[in-house]
DODO-114931 format. One record per residue (C-alpha): residue in three letters; z, y, x. Coordinates in steps of 0.2 Angstrom, whole numbers, padded with zeros to 4 digits, always signed. Layout:
ALAZYX/...
This chain:
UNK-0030+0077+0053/UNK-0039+0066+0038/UNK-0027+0067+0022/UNK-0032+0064+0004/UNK-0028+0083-0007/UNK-0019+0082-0023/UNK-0020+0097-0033/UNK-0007+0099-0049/UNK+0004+0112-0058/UNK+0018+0111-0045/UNK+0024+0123-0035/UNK+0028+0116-0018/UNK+0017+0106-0004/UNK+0023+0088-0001/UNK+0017+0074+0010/UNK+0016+0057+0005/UNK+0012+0042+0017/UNK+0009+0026+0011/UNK+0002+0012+0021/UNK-0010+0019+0033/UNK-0017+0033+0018/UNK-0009+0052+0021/UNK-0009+0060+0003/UNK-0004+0081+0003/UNK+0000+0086-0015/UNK-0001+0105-0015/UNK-0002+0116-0032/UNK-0018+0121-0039/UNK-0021+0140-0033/UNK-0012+0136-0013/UNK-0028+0142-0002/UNK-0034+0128+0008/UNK-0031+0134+0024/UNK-0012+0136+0018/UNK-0012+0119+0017/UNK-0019+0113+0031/UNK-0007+0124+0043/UNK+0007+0116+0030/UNK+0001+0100+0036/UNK-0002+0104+0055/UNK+0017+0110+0055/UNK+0020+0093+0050/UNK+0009+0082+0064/UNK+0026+0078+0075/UNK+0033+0071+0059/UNK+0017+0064+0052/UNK+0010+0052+0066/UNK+0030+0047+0068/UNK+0029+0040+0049/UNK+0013+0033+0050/UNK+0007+0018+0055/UNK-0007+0014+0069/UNK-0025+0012+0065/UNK-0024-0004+0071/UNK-0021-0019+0061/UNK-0004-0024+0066/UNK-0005-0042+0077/UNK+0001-0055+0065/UNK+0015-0067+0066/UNK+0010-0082+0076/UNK+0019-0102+0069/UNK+0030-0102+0082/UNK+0038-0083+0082/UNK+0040-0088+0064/UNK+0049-0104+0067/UNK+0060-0093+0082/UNK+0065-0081+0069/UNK+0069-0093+0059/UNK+0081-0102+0071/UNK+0089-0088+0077/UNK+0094-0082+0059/UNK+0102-0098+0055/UNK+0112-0097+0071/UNK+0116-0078+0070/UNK+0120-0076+0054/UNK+0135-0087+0048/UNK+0146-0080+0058/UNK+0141-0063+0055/UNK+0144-0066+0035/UNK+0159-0077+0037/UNK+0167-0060+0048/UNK+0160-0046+0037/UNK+0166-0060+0019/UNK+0185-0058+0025/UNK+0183-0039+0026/UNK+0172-0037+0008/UNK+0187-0049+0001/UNK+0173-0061-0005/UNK+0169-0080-0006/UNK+0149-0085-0006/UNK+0139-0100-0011/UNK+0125-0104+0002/UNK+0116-0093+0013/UNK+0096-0094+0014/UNK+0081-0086+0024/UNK+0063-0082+0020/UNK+0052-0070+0026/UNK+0049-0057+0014/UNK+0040-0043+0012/UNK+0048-0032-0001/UNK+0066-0036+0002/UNK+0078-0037+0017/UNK+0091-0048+0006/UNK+0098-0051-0010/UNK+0112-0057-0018/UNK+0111-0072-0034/UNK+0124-0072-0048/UNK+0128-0089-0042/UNK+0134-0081-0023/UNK+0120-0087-0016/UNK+0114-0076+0000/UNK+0096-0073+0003/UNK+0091-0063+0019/UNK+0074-0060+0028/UNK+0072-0068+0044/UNK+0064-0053+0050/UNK+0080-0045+0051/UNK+0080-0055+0067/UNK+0071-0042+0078/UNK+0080-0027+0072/UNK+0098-0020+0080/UNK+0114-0030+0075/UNK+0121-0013+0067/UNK+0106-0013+0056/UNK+0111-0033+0051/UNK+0124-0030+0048/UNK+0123-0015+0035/UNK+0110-0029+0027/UNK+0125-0043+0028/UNK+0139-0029+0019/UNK+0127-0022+0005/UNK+0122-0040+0000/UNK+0140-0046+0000/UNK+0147-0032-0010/UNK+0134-0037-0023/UNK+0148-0051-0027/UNK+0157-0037-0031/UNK+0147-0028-0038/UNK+0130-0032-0046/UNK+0122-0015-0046/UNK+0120-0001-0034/UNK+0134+0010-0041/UNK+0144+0024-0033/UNK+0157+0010-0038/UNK+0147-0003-0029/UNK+0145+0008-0012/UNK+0164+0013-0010/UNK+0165-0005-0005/UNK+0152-0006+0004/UNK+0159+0010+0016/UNK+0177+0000+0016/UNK+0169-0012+0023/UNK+0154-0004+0035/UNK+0160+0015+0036/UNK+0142+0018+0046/UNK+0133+0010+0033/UNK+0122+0026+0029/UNK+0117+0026+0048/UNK+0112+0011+0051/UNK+0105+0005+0036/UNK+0092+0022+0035/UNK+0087+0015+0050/UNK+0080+0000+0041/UNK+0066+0010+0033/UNK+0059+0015+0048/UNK+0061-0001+0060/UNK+0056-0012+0046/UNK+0040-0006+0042/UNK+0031-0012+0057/UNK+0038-0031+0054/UNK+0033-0029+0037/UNK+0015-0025+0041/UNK+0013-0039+0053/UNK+0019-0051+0040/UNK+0008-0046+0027/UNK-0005-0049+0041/UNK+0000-0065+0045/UNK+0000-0070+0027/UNK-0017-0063+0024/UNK-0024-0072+0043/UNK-0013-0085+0040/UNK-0012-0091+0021/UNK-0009-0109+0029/UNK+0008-0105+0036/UNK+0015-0101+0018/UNK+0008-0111+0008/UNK+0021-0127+0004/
């Protein structure tokens, strides 16, 4: 298995996946071969976390314009039954495809959320939907600010760590489109 080898002072092995890149940070006097049985023990873990070799198959017009449809029809009434529980009012509600963030939350009460959210499970939506509404609650991500979000979604933890995972994929694919594709997001 290729990795890139970070010697330093410190005193335990680590992985470190980013993108397609495998990075092992080890401490300066570990024997190599230490190492790479470190890393070997790790391979189940390794080739779950990172992702194929192949450039992911970018987003075509219409799977865009799909996503965006069905967000617009999914998620209204998703917010509007998750707003009751949170206690909270909103302004308006938009979508974009996005690739460093799944929603956000203005100080205005507006909603932003990611179309992409679209081809992940409604659990995992839905933590999306809670977190960004307790933002009008709360405005940071204090231990303040997550007792209302487990009010509201007691699963939250689950499903949202699921996010991570599932959403890397969608997230490569987009940046592929939008490198392929520059047309479609340019307005």
């Amino acid at each position: 298995m290729n990795y890139t080898l970070v010697r330093s002072k410190r005193k335990t092995v680590a992985i470190q996946i980013k993108g397609n890149k495998l990075t092992v940070r080890a401490p300066l006097k570990m024997p190599q071969s230490k190492i790479d049985e470190f890393v070997n023990s790790r391979r189940d873990w390794i080739e779950k976390h990172m992702p194929s070799s192949e450039p992911p198959r970018p987003f075509s017009k219409e799977e865009l314009e799909s996503l965006l449809k069905a967000a617009e029809e999914y998620f209204p009434k998703r917010i509007e039954h998750y707003a009751r529980i949170v206690g909270v009012e909103y302004n308006k509600v938009s979508f974009k495809f996005q690739s460093t963030r799944w929603g956000s939350c203005s100080g205005k009460g507006n909603l932003n959320f990611n179309a992409l959210l679209m081809l992940l499970p409604p659990e995992v939506i839905d933590s999306v939907i809670v977190h960004e509404l307790c933002h009008l609650l709360e405005m940071n991500h204090s231990k303040r600010f997550y007792s209302h979000v487990l009010l509201a979604y007691p699963d939250y933890y689950t499903h949202h760590s699921r996010l991570k995972t599932l959403g890397r994929e969608l997230i490569m694919r987009l940046e592929e489109t939008k490198t392929s594709k520059k047309h479609l997001f340019d307005a």
